[in-house]
PAPATI-512114 format. One line per field, with one value per atom (N, C-alpha, C): residue number from 1; y, z, x. Coordinates in steps of 0.05 Angstrom, whole numbers, always signed. Layout:
N
num = [NUM/...]
py = [Y/...]
pz = [Z/...]
px = [X/...]
***
This chain:
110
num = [1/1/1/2/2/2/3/3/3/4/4/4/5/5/5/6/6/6/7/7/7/8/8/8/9/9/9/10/10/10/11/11/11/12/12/12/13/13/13/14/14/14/15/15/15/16/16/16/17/17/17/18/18/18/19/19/19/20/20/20/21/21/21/22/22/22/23/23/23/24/24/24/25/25/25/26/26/26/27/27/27/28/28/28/29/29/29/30/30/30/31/31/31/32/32/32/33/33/33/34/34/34/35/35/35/36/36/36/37/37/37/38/38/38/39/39/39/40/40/40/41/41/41/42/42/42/43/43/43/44/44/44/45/45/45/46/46/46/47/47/47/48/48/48/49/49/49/50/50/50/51/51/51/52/52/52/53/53/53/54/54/54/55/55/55/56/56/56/57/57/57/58/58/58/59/59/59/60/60/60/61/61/61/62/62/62/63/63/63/64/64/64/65/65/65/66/66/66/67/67/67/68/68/68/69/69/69/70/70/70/71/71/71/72/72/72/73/73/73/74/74/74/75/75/75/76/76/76/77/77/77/78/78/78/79/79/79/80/80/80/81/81/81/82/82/82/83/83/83/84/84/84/85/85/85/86/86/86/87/87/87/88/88/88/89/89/89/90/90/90/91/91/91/92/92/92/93/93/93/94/94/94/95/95/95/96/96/96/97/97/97/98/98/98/99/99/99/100/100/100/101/101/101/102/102/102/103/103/103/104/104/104/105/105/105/106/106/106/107/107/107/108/108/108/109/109/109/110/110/110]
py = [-24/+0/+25/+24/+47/+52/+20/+31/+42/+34/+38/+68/+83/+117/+124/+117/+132/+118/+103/+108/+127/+127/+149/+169/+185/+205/+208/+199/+195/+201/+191/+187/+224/+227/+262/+275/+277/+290/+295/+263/+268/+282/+278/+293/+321/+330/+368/+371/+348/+371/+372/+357/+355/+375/+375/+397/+427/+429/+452/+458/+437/+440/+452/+440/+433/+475/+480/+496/+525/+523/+546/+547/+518/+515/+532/+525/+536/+567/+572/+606/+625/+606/+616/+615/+594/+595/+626/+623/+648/+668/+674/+712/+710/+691/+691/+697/+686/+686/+717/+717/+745/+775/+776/+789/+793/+761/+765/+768/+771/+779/+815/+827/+845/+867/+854/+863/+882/+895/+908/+902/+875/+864/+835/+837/+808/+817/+792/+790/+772/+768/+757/+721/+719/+693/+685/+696/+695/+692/+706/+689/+670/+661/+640/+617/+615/+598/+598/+614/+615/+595/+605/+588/+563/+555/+522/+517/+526/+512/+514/+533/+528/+505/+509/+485/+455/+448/+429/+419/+437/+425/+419/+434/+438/+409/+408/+386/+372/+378/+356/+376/+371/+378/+379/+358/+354/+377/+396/+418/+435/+443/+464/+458/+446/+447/+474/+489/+501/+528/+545/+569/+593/+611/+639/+654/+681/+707/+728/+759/+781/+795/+825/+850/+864/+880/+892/+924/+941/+966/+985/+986/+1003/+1033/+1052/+1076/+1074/+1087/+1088/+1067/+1054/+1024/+1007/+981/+965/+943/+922/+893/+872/+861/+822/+814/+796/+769/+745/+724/+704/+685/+664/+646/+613/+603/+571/+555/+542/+524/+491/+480/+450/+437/+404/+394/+387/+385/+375/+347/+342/+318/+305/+276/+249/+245/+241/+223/+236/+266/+267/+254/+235/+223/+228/+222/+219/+251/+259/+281/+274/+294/+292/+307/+308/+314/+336/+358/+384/+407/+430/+442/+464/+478/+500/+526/+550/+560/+586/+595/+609/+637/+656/+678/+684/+705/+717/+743/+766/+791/+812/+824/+838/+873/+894/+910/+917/+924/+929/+963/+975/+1010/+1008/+1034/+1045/+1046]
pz = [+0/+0/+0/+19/+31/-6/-23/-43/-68/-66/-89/-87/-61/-56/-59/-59/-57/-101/-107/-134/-151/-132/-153/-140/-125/-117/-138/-135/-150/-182/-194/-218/-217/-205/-206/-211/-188/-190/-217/-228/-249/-268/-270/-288/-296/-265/-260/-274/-257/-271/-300/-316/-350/-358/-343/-360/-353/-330/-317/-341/-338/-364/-398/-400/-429/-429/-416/-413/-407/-395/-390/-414/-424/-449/-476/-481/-502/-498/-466/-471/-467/-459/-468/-499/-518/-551/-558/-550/-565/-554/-528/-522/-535/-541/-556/-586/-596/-620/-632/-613/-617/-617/-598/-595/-622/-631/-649/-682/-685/-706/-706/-683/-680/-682/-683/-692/-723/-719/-754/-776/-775/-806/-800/-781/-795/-787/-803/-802/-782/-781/-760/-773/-796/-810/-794/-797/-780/-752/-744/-708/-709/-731/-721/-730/-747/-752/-728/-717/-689/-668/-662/-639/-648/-673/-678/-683/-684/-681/-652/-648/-610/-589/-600/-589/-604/-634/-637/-630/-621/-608/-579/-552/-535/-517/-535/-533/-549/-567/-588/-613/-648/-653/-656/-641/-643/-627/-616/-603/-613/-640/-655/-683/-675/-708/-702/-686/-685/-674/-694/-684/-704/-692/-708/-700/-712/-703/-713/-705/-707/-696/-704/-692/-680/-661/-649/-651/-654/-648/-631/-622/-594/-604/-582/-578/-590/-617/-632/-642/-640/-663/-664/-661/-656/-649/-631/-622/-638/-640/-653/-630/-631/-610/-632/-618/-624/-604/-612/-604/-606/-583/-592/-572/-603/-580/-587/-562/-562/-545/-541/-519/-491/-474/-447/-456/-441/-439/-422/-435/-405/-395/-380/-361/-371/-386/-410/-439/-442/-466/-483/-472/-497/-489/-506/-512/-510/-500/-505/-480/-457/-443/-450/-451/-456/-473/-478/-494/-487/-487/-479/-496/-495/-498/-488/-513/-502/-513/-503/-524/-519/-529/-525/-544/-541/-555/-547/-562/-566/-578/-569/-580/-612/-622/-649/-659/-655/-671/-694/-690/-726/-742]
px = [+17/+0/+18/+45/+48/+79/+77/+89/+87/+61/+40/+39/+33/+34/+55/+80/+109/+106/+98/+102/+85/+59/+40/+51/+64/+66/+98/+112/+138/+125/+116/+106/+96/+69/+73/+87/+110/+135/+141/+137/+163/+143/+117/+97/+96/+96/+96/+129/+142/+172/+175/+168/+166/+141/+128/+106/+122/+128/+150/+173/+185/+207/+207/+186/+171/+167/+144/+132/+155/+172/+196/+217/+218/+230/+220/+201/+185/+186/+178/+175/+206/+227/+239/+255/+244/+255/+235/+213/+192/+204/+218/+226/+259/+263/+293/+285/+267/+262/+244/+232/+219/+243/+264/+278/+296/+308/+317/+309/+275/+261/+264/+268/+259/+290/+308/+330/+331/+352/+349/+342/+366/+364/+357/+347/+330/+289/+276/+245/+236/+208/+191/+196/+202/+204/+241/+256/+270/+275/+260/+251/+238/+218/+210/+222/+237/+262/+281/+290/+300/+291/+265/+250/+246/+244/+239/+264/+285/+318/+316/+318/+315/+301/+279/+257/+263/+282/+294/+313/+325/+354/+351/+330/+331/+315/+285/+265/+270/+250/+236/+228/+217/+212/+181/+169/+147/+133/+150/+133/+143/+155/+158/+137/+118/+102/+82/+83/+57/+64/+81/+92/+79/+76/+57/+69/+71/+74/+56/+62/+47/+55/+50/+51/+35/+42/+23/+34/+18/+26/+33/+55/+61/+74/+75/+86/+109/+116/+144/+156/+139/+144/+126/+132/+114/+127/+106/+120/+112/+133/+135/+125/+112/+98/+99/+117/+114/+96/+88/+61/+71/+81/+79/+62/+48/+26/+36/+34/+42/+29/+30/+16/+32/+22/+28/+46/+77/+85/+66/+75/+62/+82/+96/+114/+144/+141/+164/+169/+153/+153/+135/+113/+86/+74/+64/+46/+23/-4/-29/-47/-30/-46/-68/-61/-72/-49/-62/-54/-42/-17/-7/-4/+0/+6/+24/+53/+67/+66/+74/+84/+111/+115/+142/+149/+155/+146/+174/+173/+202/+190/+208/+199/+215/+197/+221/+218/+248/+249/+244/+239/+235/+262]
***
């Protein structure tokens, strides 16, 4: 009884810390990737090539299929926001739980 609880509780652990991971991962490829769209000479197609090399090398690529961007208009320029949405790890391995989403946004001069 008392191992069966130290395994489902163990098993959690390891649940939260991969969705934890997964999830800090991702948002940090999108504020790296947004930053660096928002640079001089490069475009928003360029960050997001960024963030899915980032999120390929770092995870998996199976959580870089679903990356968007856009602009928003701010005071003397405007901001890039990048957007990645992926699913919840299982156990670290399998995908499916639920669905996340990240941003990450950068300002860009005129």
């Amino acid at each position: 009884m008392i191992a069966a609880l130290l395994v489902a509780l163990s098993l959690a652990v390891v649940q939260i810390a991969g969705m934890v991971h997964v999830r800090n991962t991702l948002i940090d490829a999108a504020s790296t990737g947004a930053r660096f769209a928002a640079l001089h000479d490069r475009t928003a197609e360029d960050g997001l090539e960024r963030t899915r090399a980032l999120i390929a090398s770092s995870i998996s690529d199976r959580y870089a299929r679903d990356i968007r961007y856009d602009y928003r208009s701010a005071e003397d320029g405007r901001v890039v926001r990048i957007t990645v949405r992926a699913q919840y790890p299982v156990l670290g391995i399998f995908g499916g739980v639920g669905e996340m989403e990240v941003t990450g946004s950068a300002y860009e001069y005129p």
